[in-house]
N, C-alpha and C positions, 0 to 999 in steps of 0.2 A: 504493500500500500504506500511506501515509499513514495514511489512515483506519480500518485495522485495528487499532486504539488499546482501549486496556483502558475501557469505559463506565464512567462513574461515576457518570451522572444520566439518566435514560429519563423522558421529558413524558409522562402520561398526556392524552392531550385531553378524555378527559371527556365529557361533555355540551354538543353547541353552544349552551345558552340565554340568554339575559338574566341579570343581576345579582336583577333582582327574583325569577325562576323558578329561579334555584340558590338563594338562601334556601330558600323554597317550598319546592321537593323536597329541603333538607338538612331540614328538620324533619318531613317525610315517610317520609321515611327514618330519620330515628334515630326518630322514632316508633314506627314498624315493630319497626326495632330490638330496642329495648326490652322490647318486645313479646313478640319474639320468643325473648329470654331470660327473661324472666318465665314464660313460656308451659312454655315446653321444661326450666326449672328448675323449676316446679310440679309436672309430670310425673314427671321424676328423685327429686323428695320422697318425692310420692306414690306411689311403688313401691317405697320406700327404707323408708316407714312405714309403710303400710298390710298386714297380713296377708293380707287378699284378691286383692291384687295382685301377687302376691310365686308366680306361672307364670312357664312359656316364655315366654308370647308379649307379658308387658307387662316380662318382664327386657330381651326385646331392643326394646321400646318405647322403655324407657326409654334405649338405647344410640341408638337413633335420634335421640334428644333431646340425648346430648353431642355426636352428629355434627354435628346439624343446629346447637348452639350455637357446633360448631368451625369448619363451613364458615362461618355467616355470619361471624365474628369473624375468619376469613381476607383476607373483600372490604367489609365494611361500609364497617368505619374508614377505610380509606383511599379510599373511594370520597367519604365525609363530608368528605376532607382533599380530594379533586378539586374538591368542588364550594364549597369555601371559598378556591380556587384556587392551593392546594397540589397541581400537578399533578407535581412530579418526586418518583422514588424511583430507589435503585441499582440497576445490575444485578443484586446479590447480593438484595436486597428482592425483587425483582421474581420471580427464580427461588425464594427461597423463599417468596414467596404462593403463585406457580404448583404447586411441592412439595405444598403443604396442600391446597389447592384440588381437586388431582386425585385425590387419594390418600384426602381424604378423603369426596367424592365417589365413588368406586371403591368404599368399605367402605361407603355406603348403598346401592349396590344390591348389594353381597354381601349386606346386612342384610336387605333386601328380598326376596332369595332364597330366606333363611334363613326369615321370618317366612312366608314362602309354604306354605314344605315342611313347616314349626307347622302351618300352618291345614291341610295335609293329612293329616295325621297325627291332629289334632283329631277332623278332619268325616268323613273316611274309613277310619280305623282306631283308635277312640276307646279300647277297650279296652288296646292297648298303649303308648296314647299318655306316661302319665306314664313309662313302663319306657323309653320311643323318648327322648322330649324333657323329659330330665332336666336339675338344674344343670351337671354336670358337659358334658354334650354343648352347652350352651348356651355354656357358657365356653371349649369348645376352637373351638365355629366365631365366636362372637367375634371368640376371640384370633387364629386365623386368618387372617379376614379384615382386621385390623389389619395384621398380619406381609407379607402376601401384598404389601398394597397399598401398604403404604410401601416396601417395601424395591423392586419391582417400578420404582414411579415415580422412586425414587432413581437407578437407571440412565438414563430418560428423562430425567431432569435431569444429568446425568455428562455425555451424550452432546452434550445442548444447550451447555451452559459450553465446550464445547469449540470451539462454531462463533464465526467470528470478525465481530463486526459492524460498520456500518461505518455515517456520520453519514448524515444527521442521526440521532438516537435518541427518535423521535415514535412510540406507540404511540398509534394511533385508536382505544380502549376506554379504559372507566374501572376497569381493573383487568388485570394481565400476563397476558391470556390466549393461549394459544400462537399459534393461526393470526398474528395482528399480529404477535407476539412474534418469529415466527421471517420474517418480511419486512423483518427488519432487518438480515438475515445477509447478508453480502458475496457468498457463495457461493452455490450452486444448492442447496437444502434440500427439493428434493422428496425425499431417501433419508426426511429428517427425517419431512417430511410423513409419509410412506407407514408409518414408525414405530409414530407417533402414534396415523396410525390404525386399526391392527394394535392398539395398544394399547387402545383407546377401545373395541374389538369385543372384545377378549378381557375388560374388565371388565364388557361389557355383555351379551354374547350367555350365559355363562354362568348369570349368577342369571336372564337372562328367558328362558329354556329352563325352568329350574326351575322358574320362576312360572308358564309357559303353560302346561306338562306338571302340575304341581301342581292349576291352576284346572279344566283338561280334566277331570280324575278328580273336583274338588270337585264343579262342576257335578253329572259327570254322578251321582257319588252321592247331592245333593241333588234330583234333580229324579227319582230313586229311592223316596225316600221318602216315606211315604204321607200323614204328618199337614201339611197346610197352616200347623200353628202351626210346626210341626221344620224346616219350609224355610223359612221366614220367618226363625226365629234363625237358623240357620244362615249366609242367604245376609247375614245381619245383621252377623255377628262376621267376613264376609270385605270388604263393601263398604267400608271402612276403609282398610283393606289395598290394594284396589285403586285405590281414589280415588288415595291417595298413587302407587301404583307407575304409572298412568297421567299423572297430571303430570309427574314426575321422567322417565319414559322417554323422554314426545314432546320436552320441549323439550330434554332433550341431544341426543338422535337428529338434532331440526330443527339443531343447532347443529354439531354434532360429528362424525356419520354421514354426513348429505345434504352433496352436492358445495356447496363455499363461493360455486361462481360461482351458486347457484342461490336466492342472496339477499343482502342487504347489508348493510352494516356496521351502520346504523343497526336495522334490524330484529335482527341480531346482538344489541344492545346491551339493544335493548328486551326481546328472553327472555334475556340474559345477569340484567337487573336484576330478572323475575320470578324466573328460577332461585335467583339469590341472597340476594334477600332478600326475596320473598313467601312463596315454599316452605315455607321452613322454618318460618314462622309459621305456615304451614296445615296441615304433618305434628299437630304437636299437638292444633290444634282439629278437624283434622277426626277424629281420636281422642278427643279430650274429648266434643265434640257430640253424636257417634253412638254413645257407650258407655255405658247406665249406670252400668256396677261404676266407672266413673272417675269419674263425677256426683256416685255415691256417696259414694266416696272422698273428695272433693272437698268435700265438705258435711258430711260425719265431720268433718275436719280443722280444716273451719272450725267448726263448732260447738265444737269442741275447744279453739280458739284463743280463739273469743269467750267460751267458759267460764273458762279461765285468766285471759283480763283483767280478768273480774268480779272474783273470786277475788282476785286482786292487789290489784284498787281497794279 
């Protein structure tokens, strides 16, 4: 029972590679980064000032973009700090990245559910739509899904601090993610496991219920309609939509859902590092890309910007 000792310091392992290829991938990575926040903070402006933008479905655009700046800035940094061979953090660190991570990941695919049942409402009942998918109704499933998912994950965090663990305190990821996390416990944590993943299904099957049941009726009232130009926007303002919600689904599903013996660590890591920090550089652009009214926007602003500086000079 020795070892049943209060943690004070958890080794992330990180990455097995050379000295030369963690340089490499740390400038790759805050590359991204950066990126990443520039990206998702242009977005937020740009729906903050522009008139046109200022709907449902780019309000909660724009809420995807502080998630998506929240989740990476949960695992970047410290992933930056692994690969400069800063590999320990506390148990108290550790639970709260885990905290953020989950929770905030939980309210993107609320958001996503959200943004689905927009796009149904849009395509297939267009007339009621401003009366449906007001500010007011955008702000309470927001706040919601904020409320739901933190306070929800705070008990799965309660329950974890309570289990006792025992040396060595090696986590094989570059970041506290739970499967590792909880093989550090003294005790038999399959109750934990089985939690978990009760957990994992009830943040997931919800909005992708929404989303499939939402997409069934878009389809089918798009491929209703008679003009070839009206199905083209149409299937235009949802492919966006679904690009993101197809990325974000498979690889927690492959992580999260499918049994852990049915892949390895290493492959673990490699869509843990897509997830966390590709992702969320592509929710943005792949809504910039494929949207004009945001191209638009985009090129307003900046004209707007390059006009002031003349101005000033």
């Amino acid at each position: 029972m020795d070892n049943h000792t209060n943690v004070i310091n958890i080794l992330l392992l990180g990455f097995p590679i050379g000295a030369d290829l963690r340089i490499f991938f740390f400038f790759i990575v805050l590359s991204i980064y950066i990126l990443t926040l520039t990206a998702n903070i242009t977005i937020i402006t740009l729906v903050k000032l522009e008139q046109c933008l200022q709907t449902p479905m780019y309000f909660l655009l724009s809420q995807l973009s502080i998630i998506d700046i929240l989740y990476s800035s949960t695992i970047v940094p410290k992933m930056l700090s692994t690969l400069l061979q800063k590999n320990s953090i506390s148990l108290a660190g550790c639970f709260t990245q885990q905290y953020f991570y989950v929770s905030l990941g939980t309210i993107e695919f609320f958001l996503l559910g959200v943004m689905a049942v927009d796009r149904y409402f849009a395509i297939c009942n267009p007339l009621r739509y401003t009366t449906i998918m007001n500010e007011k109704i955008c702000l309470q499933a927001t706040s919601a899904s904020w409320l739901v998912a933190f306070l929800s994950m705070l008990l799965v965090i309660i329950f974890l601090s309570k289990l006792p663990f025992c040396a060595p305190y090696i986590v094989d990821h570059f970041f506290c993610d739970l499967a590792p996390l909880l093989k550090l416990s003294c005790i038999d944590a399959h109750m934990m496991e089985y939690a978990v993943f009760i957990y994992c299904c009830c943040a997931i099957l919800p909005s992708f219920l929404a989303t499939i049941v939402s997409y069934v009726f878009i389809v089918s009232t798009i491929l209703r309609t008679p003009s070839q130009k009206g199905k083209k926007k149409a299937f235009s303002t949802c492919a966006s939509h679904f690009t993101v919600v197809v990325i974000l689904y498979g690889t927690v599903i492959f992580i999260y859902v499918t049994p852990a013996q049915a892949h390895s660590i290493e492959i673990n890591k490699f869509i843990g590092v897509f997830n966390t920090v590709v992702t969320p550089l592509l929710n943005p652009l792949i809504y910039c890309l494929r949207n004009k009214e945001v191209k638009a926007a985009m090129r307003k602003q900046l004209s707007r910007t390059l006009l002031k500086n003349k101005l000033a000079k």
